[in-house]
C-alpha positions as CSV (number, residue, x, y, z in Angstrom):
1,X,82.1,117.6,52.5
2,X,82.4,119.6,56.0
3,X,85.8,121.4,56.3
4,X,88.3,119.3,58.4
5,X,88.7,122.1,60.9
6,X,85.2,123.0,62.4
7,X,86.6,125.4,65.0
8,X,89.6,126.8,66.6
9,X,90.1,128.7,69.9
10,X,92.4,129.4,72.2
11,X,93.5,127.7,75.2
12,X,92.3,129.0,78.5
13,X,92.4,127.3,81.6
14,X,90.5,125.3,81.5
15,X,90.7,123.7,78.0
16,X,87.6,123.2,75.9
17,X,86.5,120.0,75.4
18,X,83.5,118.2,73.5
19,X,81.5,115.2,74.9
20,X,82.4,112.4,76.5
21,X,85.1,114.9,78.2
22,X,83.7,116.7,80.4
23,X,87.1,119.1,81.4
24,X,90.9,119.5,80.6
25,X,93.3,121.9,82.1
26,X,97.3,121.7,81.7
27,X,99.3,122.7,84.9
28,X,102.8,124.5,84.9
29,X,104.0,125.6,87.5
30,X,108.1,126.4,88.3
31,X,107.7,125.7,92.0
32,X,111.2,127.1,94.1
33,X,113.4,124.7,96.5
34,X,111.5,122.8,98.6
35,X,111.1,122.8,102.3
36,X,111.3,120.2,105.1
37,X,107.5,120.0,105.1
38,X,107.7,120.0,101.1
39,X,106.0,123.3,100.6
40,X,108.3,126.2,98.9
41,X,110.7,127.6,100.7
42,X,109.9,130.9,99.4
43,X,107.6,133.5,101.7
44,X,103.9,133.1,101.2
45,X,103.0,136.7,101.9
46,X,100.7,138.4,99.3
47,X,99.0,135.1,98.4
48,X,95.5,134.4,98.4
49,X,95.7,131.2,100.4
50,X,93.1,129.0,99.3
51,X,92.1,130.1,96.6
52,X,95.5,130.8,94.6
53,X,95.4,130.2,91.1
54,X,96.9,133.7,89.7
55,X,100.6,132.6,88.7
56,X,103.1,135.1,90.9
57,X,106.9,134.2,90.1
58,X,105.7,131.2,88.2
59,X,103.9,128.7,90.0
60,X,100.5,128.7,92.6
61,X,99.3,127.1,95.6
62,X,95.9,126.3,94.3
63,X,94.1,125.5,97.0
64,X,97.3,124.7,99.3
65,X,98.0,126.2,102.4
66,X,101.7,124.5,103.1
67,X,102.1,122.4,100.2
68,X,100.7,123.3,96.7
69,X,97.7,121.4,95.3
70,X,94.8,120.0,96.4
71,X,93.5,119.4,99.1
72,X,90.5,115.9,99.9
73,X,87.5,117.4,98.0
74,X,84.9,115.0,96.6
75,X,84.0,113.3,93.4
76,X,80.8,111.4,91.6
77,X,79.5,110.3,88.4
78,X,82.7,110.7,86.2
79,X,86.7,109.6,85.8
80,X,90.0,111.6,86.3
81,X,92.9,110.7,84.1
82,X,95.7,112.9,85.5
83,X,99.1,112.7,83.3
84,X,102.4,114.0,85.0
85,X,105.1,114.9,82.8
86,X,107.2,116.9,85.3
87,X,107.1,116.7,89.2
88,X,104.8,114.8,91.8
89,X,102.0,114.1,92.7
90,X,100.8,113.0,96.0
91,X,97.3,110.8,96.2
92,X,95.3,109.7,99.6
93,X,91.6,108.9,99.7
94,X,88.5,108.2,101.8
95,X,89.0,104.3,101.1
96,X,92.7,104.3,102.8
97,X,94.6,104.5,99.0
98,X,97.4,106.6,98.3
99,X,100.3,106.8,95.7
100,X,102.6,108.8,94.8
101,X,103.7,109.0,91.0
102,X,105.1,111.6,88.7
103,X,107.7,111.8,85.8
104,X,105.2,109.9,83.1
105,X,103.0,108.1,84.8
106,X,99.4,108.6,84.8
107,X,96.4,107.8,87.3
108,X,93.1,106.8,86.0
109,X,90.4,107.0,88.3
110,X,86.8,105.9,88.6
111,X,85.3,108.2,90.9
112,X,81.6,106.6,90.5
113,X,79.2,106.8,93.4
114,X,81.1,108.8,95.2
115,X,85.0,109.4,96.6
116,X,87.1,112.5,98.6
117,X,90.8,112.3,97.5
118,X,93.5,114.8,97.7
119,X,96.2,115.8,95.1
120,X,99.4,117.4,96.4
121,X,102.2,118.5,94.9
122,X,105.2,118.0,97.3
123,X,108.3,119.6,96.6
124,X,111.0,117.1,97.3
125,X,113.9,118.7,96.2
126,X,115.6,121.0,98.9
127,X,118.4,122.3,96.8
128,X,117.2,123.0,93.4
129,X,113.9,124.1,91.1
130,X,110.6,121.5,91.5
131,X,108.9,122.0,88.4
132,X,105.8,120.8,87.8
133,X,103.4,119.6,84.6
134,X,100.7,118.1,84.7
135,X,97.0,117.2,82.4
136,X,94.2,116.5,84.5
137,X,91.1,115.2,81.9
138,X,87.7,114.7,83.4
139,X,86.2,111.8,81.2
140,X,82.4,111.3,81.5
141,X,80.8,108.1,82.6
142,X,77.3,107.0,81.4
143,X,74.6,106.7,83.2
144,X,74.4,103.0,83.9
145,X,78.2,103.2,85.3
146,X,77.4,106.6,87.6
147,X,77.3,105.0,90.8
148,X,80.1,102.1,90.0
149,X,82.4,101.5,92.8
150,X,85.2,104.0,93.0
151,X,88.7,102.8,92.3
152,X,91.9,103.9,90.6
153,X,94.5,102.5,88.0
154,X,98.3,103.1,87.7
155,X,100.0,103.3,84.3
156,X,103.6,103.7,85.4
157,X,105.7,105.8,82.6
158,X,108.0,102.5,81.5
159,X,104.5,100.6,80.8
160,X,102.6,103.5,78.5
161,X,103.1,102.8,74.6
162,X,105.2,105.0,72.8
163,X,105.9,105.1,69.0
164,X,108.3,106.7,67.3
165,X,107.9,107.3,63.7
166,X,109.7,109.0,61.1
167,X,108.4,111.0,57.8
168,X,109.7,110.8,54.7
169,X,112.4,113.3,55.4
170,X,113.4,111.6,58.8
171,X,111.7,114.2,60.7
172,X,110.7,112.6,64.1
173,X,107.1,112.2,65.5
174,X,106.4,110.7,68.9
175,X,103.2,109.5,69.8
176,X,102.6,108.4,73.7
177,X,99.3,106.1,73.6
178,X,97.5,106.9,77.5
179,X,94.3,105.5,75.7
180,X,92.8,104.2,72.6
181,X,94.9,102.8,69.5
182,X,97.5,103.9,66.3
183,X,98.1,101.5,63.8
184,X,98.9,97.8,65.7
185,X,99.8,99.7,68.8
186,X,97.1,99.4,72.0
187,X,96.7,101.6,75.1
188,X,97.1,99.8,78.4
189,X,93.4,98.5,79.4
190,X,91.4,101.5,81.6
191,X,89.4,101.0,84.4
192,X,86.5,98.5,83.8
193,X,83.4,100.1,83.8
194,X,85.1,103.1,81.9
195,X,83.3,104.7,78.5
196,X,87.0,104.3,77.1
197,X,86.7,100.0,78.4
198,X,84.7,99.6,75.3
199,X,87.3,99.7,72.3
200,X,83.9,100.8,69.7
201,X,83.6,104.2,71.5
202,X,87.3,104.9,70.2
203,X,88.2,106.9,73.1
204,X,91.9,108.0,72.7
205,X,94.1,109.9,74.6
206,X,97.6,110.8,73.1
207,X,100.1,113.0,73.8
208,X,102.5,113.7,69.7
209,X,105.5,115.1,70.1
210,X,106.9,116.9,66.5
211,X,110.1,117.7,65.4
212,X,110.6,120.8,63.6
213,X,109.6,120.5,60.0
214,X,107.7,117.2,60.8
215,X,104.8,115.9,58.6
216,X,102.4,113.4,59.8
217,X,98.8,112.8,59.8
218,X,96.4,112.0,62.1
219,X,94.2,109.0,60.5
220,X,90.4,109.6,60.1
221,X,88.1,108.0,61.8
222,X,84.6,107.6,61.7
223,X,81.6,108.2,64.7
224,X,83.7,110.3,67.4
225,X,84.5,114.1,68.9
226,X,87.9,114.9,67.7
227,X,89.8,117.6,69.7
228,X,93.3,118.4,69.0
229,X,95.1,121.1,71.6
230,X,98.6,123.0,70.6
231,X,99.7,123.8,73.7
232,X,103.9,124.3,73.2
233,X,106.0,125.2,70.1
234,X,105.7,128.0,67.9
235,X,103.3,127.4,64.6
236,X,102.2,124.6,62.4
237,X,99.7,124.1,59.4
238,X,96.4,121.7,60.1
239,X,94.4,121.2,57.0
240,X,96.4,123.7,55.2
241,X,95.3,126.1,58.1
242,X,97.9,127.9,60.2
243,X,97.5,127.4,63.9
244,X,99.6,129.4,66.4
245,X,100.5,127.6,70.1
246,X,98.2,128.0,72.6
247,X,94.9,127.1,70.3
248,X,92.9,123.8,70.0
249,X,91.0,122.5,67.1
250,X,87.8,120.5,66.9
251,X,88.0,118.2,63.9
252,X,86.0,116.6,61.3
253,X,87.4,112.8,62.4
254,X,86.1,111.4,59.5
255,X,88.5,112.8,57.5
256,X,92.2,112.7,57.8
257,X,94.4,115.6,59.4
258,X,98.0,116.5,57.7
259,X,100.1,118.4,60.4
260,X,102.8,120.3,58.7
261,X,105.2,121.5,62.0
262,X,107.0,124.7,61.8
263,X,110.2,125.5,63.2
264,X,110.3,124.5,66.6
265,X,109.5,121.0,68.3
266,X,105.7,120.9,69.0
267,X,103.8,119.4,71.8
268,X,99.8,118.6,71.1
269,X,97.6,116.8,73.2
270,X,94.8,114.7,71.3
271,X,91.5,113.9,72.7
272,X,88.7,111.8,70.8
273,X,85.6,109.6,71.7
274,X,82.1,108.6,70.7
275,X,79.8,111.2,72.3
276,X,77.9,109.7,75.5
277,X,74.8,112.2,74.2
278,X,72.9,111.8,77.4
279,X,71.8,114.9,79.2
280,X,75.1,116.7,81.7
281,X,73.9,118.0,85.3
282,X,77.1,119.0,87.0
283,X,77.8,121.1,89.9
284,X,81.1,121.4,90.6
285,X,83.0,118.0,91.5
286,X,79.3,116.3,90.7
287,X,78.3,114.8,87.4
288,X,75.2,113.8,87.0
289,X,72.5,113.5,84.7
290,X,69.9,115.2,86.2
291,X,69.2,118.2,88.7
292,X,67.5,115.2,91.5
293,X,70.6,113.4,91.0
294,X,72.7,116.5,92.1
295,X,71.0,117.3,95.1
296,X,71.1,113.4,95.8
297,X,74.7,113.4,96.2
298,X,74.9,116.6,98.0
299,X,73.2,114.9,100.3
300,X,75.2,111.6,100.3
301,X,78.0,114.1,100.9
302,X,76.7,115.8,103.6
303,X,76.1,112.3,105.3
304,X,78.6,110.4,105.4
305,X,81.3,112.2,103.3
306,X,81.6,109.5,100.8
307,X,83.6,107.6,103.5
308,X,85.3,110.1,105.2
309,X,88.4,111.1,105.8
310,X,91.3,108.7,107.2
311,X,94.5,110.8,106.8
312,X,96.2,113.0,109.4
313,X,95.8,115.8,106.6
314,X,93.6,117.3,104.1
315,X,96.3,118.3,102.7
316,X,98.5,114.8,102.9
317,X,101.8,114.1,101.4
318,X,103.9,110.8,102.0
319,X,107.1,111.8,103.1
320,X,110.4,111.1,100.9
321,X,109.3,107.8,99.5
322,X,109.9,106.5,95.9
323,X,106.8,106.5,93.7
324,X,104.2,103.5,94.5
325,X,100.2,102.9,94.7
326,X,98.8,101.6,97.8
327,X,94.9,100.2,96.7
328,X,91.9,100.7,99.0
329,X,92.1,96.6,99.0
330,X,95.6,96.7,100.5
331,X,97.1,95.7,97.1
332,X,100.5,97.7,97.3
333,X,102.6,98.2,93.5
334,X,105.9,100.6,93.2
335,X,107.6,101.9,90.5
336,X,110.3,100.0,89.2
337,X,112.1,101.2,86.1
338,X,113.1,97.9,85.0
339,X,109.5,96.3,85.4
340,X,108.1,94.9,82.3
């Protein structure tokens, strides 16, 4: 029998990650008071604007001139699931969509034959800290679904699964389900012409939450890439195996996992599917199969820019609104707490 854990390493930035993801990378940033434009109101001086991704007094501008983020770039051939657990997130597109959404929620989008779209991070409080926390997970797409129409789903916080579960010594484990299934307990439906639409590839995405001293494990399961990443607490034992924070694990799936917690509360992030196994040609935001293919939608790009770009800004953020989705179709949806 293979050994349950077939490698560890630690977390950079990005995260490692095994076929069909393609990338992971967690975002904190401590970003100061905000301003009235909703950049920091903190000097800029001595940043590499642009291009700032070394942390100085705790948070970046990535490639933010006023507000930190991301400014329209282009997409094709793959999805971005983006979780927010802290902060904001500010979304516009070469269809006309935008959204805003934070706190919980996630956006799943289809990028497909091809789509710019921008991700800020406004700072809308004036008076006090704007952190902000954030997974973005670049799931693949297979060939036949490459050049699908782009589009993008909301799963509001209030609407995501959670389960809380309880060992034998009442220690606490909390699972959130962004995709895939535990026990009787299913994701929210993902875009349609997603690898993770078709519940055989067992594509899950869950965010476990463990109490000090908590036991659980993580059921086996057979046919999939199983990557588990420790990214806050302390120290827990996998397999018997002692894994300090900051490290991932690829896993034998077939087998189960125990996951004895140490003494502080542990945050893990678990990412699993049935390997695409077709062959990965990627430059930068393009994923395709092969090196034609590439060039191809260079060359789209170059042409028409996927659409082009309808916003005032590159770098657009939506003023003080409450969190809401506005769809390419004109389809508008907004976060209400009490929604069911």
């Amino acid at each position: 029998m293979k050994p349950i854990i077939q490698e560890i390493f630690e977390l950079g930035f990005p995260w490692q990650t095994a076929d069909p993801f393609l990338f992971c990378v967690h975002h904190l940033d401590h970003y100061p008071n905000g301003d009235q434009e909703m950049g920091p109101k903190e000097s800029l001086n001595g940043r590499n604007l642009g291009q700032d991704f070394e942390i100085k007094d705790g948070w970046r501008m990535y490639h933010g001139q006023k507000v930190p983020g991301f400014p329209g770039h282009p997409h094709r051939g793959f999805e971005t699931i983006t979780v927010v657990k802290q902060g904001m997130v500010d979304h516009a597109d070469s269809l006309g969509a935008a959204g805003r959404y934070g706190k919980g929620d996630v956006q799943w989008m289809t990028a497909g034959k091809g789509i710019q779209h921008s991700e800020m991070f406004p700072l809308l409080h004036q008076e006090e800290k704007n952190t902000l926390e954030l997974f973005q997970i670049w799931l693949n797409l297979p060939a036949k679904n490459k050049m699908v129409e782009p589009h993008f789903k909301m799963f509001w916080q209030n609407h995501i699964p959670k389960i809380q579960l309880r060992d034998e010594q009442d220690h606490s484990i909390h699972l959130e389900i962004i995709a895939g299934k535990y026990s009787d307990t299913e994701a929210m439906s993902p875009p349609p012409n997603s690898w993770a639409a078709q519940s055989d590839h067992q594509v899950a995405i869950w965010l476990i939450e463990l109490a000090p001293d908590a036991e659980w494990v993580l059921p086996a399961v057979e046919g999939v890439n199983r990557s588990l990443y420790y990214y806050q607490g302390e120290q827990l034992t996998l397999a018997g195996t002692e894994i300090q924070v900051n490290h991932g694990v690829h896993l034998d799936s077939p087998q189960n996992a125990r996951i004895k917690n140490g003494l502080k509360t542990s945050f893990l992030v678990l990412l699993q599917g049935q390997p695409i196994q077709e062959p990965v040609a990627q430059y930068g935001p393009f994923v395709m199969n092969t090196k034609a293919e590439i060039v191809q939608a260079m060359n789209d790009y170059q042409k028409d820019q996927f659409g082009g770009w309808p916003w005032p800004e590159y770098e657009q953020v939506h003023g003080r609104k409450e969190r809401f989705a506005r769809h390419a179709d004109g389809h508008v949806e907004r976060f209400a707490m009490n929604s069911q």
